[in-house]
N, C-alpha and C positions, 0 to 999 in steps of 0.2 A: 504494500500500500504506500502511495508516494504520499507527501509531506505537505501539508498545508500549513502554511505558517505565515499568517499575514503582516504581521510585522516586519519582516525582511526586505529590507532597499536593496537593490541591485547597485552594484558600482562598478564603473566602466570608466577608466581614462577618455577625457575627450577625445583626442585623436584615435584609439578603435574605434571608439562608436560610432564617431562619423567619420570612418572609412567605411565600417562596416556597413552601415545604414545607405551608405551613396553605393555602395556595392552590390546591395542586396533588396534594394527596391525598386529593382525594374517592372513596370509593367506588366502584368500577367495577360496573354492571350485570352480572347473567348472561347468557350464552349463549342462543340459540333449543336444545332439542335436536335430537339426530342427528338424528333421523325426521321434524322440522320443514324444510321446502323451504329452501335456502340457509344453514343452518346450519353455522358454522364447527367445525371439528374439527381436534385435534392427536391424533398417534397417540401412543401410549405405547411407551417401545422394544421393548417385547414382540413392536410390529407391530395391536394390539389397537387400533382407536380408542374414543376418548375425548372427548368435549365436552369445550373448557376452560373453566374458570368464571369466569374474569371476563375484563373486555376494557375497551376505553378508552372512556369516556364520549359519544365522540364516533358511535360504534358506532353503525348505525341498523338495524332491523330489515328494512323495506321496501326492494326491491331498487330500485335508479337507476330511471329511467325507458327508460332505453335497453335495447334487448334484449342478450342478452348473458351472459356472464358475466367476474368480474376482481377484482381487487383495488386497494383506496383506503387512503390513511391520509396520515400523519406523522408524519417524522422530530424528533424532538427531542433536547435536550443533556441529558442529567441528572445532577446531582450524587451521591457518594456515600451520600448519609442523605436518598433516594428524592424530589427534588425535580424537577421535570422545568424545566428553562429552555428557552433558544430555540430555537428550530427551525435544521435544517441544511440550507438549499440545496446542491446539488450534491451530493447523497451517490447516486452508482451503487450500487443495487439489482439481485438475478438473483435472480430464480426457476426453480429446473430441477427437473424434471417428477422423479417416483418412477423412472418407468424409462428415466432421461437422454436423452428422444427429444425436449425440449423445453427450452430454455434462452431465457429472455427477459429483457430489461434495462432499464428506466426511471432516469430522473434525476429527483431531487427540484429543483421548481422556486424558484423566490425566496422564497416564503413555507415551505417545506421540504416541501410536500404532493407525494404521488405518483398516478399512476391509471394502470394498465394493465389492457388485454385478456390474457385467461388462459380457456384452457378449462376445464371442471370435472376437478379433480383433485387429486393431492396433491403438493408441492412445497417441496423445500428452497429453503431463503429465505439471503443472504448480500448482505454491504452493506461496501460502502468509502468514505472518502472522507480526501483528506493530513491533516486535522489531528483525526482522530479513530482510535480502536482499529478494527480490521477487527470484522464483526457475522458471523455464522452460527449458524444453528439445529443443537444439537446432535446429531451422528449417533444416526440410528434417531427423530430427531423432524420431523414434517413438517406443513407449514400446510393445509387442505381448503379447497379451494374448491368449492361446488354452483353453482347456477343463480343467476344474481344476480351482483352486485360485494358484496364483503364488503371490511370495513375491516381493516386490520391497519399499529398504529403502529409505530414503530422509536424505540428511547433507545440513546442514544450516549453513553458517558464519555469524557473527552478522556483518560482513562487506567482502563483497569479496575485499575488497584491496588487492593486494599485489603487493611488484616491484622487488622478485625476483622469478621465478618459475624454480625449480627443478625437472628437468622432466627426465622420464624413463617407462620403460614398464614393464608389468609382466616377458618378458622375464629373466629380470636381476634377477642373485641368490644374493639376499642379505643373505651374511656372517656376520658371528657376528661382534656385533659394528655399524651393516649401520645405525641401528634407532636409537639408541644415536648419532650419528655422524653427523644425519641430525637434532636432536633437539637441541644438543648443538649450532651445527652453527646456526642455525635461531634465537635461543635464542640471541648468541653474537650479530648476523649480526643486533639486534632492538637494539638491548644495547648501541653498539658502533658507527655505523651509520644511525640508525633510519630508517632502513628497514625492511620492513614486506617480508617475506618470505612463500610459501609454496611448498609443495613436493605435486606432480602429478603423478600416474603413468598412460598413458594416454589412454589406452585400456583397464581400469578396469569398473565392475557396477559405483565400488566408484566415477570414475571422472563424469559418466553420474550423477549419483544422487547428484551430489557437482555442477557441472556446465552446464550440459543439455547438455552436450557433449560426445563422445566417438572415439575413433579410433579403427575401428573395428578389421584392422588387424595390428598386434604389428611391422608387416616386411615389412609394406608400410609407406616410408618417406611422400610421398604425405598426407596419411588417417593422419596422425600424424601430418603435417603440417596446415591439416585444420581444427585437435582441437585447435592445437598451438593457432592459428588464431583466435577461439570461445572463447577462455578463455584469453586471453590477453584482449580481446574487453571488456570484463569481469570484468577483474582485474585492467587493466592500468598497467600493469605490462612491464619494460621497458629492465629485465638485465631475460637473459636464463641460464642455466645449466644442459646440459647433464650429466647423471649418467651413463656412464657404455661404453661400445667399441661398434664396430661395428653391430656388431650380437642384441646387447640387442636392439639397439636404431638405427636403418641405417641411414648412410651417405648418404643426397642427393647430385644427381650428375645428372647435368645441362649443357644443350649444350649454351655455352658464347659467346661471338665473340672478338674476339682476336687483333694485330696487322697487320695479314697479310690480314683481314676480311673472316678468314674460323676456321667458329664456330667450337671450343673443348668441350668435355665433360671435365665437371670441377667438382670434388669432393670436396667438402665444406657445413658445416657446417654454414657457412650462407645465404644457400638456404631457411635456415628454417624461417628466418626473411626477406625474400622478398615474402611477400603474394601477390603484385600484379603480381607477377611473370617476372617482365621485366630485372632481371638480376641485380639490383641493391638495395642493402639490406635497407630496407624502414626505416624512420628516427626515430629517438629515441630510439632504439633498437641494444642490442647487444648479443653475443651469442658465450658459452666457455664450452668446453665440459672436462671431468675428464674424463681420457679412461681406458679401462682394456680387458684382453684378455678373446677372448670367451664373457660367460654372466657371467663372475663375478665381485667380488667388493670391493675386500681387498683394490686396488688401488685407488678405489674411496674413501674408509674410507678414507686412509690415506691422501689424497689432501684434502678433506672437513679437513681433522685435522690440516693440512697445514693450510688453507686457516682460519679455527677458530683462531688458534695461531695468525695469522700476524694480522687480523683486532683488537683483544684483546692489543695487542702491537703497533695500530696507523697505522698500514702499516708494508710497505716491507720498505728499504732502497735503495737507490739508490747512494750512496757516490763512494763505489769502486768498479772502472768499469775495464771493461778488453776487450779489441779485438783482436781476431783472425782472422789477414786478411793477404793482400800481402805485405803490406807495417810495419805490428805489430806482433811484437811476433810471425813471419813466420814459416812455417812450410818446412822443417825443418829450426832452431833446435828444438823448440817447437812445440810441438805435440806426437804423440803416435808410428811414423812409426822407419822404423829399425835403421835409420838414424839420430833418433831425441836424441840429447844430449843433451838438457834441458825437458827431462823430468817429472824429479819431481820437477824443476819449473814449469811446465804446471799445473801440479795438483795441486800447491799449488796457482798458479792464481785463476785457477776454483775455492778452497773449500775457498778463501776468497774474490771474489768478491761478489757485489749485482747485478752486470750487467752485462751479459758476450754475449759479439756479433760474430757472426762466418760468415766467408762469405770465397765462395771460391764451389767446387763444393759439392753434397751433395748427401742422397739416405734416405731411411726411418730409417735407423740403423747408421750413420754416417756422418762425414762432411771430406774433402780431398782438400789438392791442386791440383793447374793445370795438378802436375804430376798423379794424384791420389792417392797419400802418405796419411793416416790417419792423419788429423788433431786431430779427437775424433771421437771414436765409441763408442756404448753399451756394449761391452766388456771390457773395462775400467773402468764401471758404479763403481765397487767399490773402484775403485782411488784415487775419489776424494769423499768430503764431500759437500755435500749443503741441509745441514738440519741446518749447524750454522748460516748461511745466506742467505738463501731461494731465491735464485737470480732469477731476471728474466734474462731467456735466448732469445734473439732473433739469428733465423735461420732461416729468410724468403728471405736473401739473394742466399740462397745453392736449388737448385730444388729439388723437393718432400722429404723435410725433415718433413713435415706436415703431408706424409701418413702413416696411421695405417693399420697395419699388423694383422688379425685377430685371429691368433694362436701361431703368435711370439712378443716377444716383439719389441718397436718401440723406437726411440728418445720421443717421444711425454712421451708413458709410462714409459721408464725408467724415463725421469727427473721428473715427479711428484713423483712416487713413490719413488725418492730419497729424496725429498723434497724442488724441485722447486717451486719461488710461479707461475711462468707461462711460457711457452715456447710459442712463437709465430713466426708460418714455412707457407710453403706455401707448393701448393698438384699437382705444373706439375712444367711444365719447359716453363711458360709465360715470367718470371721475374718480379722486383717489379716495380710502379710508382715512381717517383720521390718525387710526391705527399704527398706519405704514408713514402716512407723514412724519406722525409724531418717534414713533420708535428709530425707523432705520436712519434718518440723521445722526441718531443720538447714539446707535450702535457704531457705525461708521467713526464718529468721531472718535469712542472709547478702542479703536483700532480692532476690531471686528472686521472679519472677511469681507467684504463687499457682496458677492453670495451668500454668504451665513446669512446676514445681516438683511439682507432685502429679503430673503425666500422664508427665514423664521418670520419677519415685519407677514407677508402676505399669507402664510398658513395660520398662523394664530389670529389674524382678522379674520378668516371664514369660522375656526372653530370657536372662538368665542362672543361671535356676531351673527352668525348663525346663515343660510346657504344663499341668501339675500345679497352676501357679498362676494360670492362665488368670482363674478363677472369682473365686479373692481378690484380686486385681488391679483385674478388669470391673468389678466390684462396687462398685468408689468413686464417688463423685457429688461436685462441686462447685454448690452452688446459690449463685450469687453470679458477678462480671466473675471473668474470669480474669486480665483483664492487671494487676488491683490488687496492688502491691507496698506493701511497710514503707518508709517515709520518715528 
């Protein structure tokens, strides 16, 4: 029986790990499909099969020479922030058949490869061996085998811990810099706060053969939510991080119930962390997405770059604050509209606070008074500076400053990629609790996670205000790490 022990950090000199990592993250080929002869298949727990879309490099289309049919591959070790290292000799493999009339067993030999005979059919997969975590494919998921020997690898952690998972799907085009950008940060983020990190893409072979899970389709939030779900169980893994916009990774969007009690659909990103599904984000868990338009990722580099800097330096700061409301630095005369004669004092508020608050009305691309005069829009974006002081913005006060735009840019995206450490908006026109007003400032300041602090602030407003706040709750978005705290 292998070793579960979650407390265990991995450590890795930087330079292995990103060689390793730039070594070992190429691109996995597609699948043959269904209806193609020897085409591998995993079912979706529905019971529904489904081709999975990618698979190990090593994969080959043409079946062995031998008549036959079975399964090939290799076992290997792999680090938390997706690097595969050495192969495992001796690791006992079973495959038992769907309707357990079939149980068969192979041992991976010196070089860590396996090959067994198998008839055609479907079969759960499970793997042991003493100095690694036990392997299985999660219940209701099963390997296909047809006619032919098909390849199927195996990754091993010498500890599945981790307490931050980096998730994204094939969809996302990772641009240069993503995989140094995600090894560096996991590197810091063990360095400096003593968490274990790993990068997921959650619809690959790789996540089935790392965690007996898969999300069969990349553009179902649900199928995504209930690997999310499999691999936390997994990992004890507490803090999430979306890689990439809408397209690569979809936004769920849940009917809530509100103030007037007539359920809204509510788009939010922490749909993802309410697996019992009753609308309120389940405890210990929190969840902040890095956005980007379309499926790409420059924007994501550069937040993870964001996000590496500040934890290296202790945190963000929180000293110099700024509000933009009715009663502060009013609009006009500050702000952007035609009428504003403190303007490039407005700018030089922004590019030298660490706090900057906006409240007043709002839209996905800007924030506006009663009159609807620009407080600040994205058309400004190169106004100001905040890459010197990486401020957290909150904008949960203005309706739907939270939503992202799939082909345009948004508030959310511009302020990361200018180099916010977090914006945090909401995605209708609920309004916020009093609850989360009043708490998560105050946790924040007292150097609380930034996720801690916001996703405790909206869970205990549903639970002890009762399902009325469901909606104003759901409604909040973190875009930016969650685990960044005040230094």
């Amino acid at each position: 029986m292998a070793c579960s022990t979650y407390g265990y950090r991995l450590r890795l000199s930087a330079t292995a790990v990103l060689l390793a990592t730039l070594a070992c993250n190429a691109p996995l080929n597609p699948l043959p499909s269904a209806d193609q002869p020897g085409a591998s298949a995993v079912l979706s727990p529905s019971g529904s099969p489904t081709v999975a879309s990618r698979r190990s490099p090593a994969a080959a289309d043409t079946p062995a020479p031998e008549e036959g049919s079975g399964v090939r591959g290799t076992a290997s070790e792999k680090s938390a922030i997706a690097a595969v290292g050495r192969t495992i000799p001796g690791l006992e493999i079973t495959f038992v058949s769907q309707d357990g009339t079939v149980a068969r067993a192979v041992t991976t030999d010196e070089r860590g490869s396996y090959e067994l005979v198998l008839d055609a059919g479907s079969y759960h997969v499970s793997a042991a061996h003493p100095d690694y975590d036990d392997y299985a494919t999660a219940p209701g998921y099963w390997l296909t085998i047809a006619e032919g020997y098909r390849d199927f690898d195996l990754y091993l952690m010498p500890s599945r811990s981790a307490d931050v998972l980096l998730i994204t799907t094939s969809l996302l085009q990772q641009t240069s810099g993503f995989e140094l950008a995600i090894a560096q940060y996991a590197l810091v983020l063990a360095d400096t706060e003593d968490l274990a990190a790993a990068y997921v893409e959650v619809d690959s072979l790789e996540c089935l053969g790392t965690y007996g899970v898969q999300a069969p389709d990349a553009a179902s939030w649900e199928e995504i939510r209930r690997a999310l779900e499999a691999i936390i169980g997994m990992t004890r893994a507490t803090y999430v991080v979306i890689l990439g916009g809408q397209p690569a990774v979809p936004r769920p969007r849940v009917d809530a119930c509100c103030l007037d009690e007539t359920p809204i659909p509510v788009p939010s990103d922490a749909w993802y962390v309410d697996f019992d599904g009753d609308q309120i984000v389940d405890e210990g868990l929190s969840v902040g997405r890095l956005p980007d338009l379309l499926y790409g990722s420059e924007t994501v580099v550069a937040a993870l770059q964001t996000a590496t800097g500040l934890h290296e330096a202790g945190g963000y700061t929180l000293e110099a604050q700024v509000r933009f409301t009715l009663n502060d630095y009013t609009t006009p005369p500050y702000g952007v509209c035609d009428s504003c004669t403190m303007q490039e004092e407005f700018f030089e508020l922004m590019s030298t606070s660490d706090y900057i608050f906006f409240a007043g009305h709002g839209g996905p691309s800007g924030f506006y008074n009663n009159s609807y005069e620009p407080i600040f829009t994205i058309s400004y974006m190169d106004s100001v500076d905040l890459r010197t002081h990486h401020p957290v913005i909150i904008g949960y006060y203005s309706c739907n400053t939270g939503v992202l735009l799939d082909e345009s840019p948004s508030l959310a995206y511009e302020f990361l990629r200018a180099g916010s450490a977090a914006f945090v908006a909401r995605t209708t026109t609920e309004g916020v609790p009093t609850d989360v007003a009043d708490d998560f400032p105050e946790d924040l300041a007292a150097g609380e996670r930034i996720g801690d602090a916001l996703f405790t602030a909206m869970r205990e407003t549903v639970v002890e205000r009762g399902e009325a706040f469901q909606a104003a709750a759901g409604h909040l978005c973190l875009y930016g790490d969650p685990t960044l705290s005040s230094r």
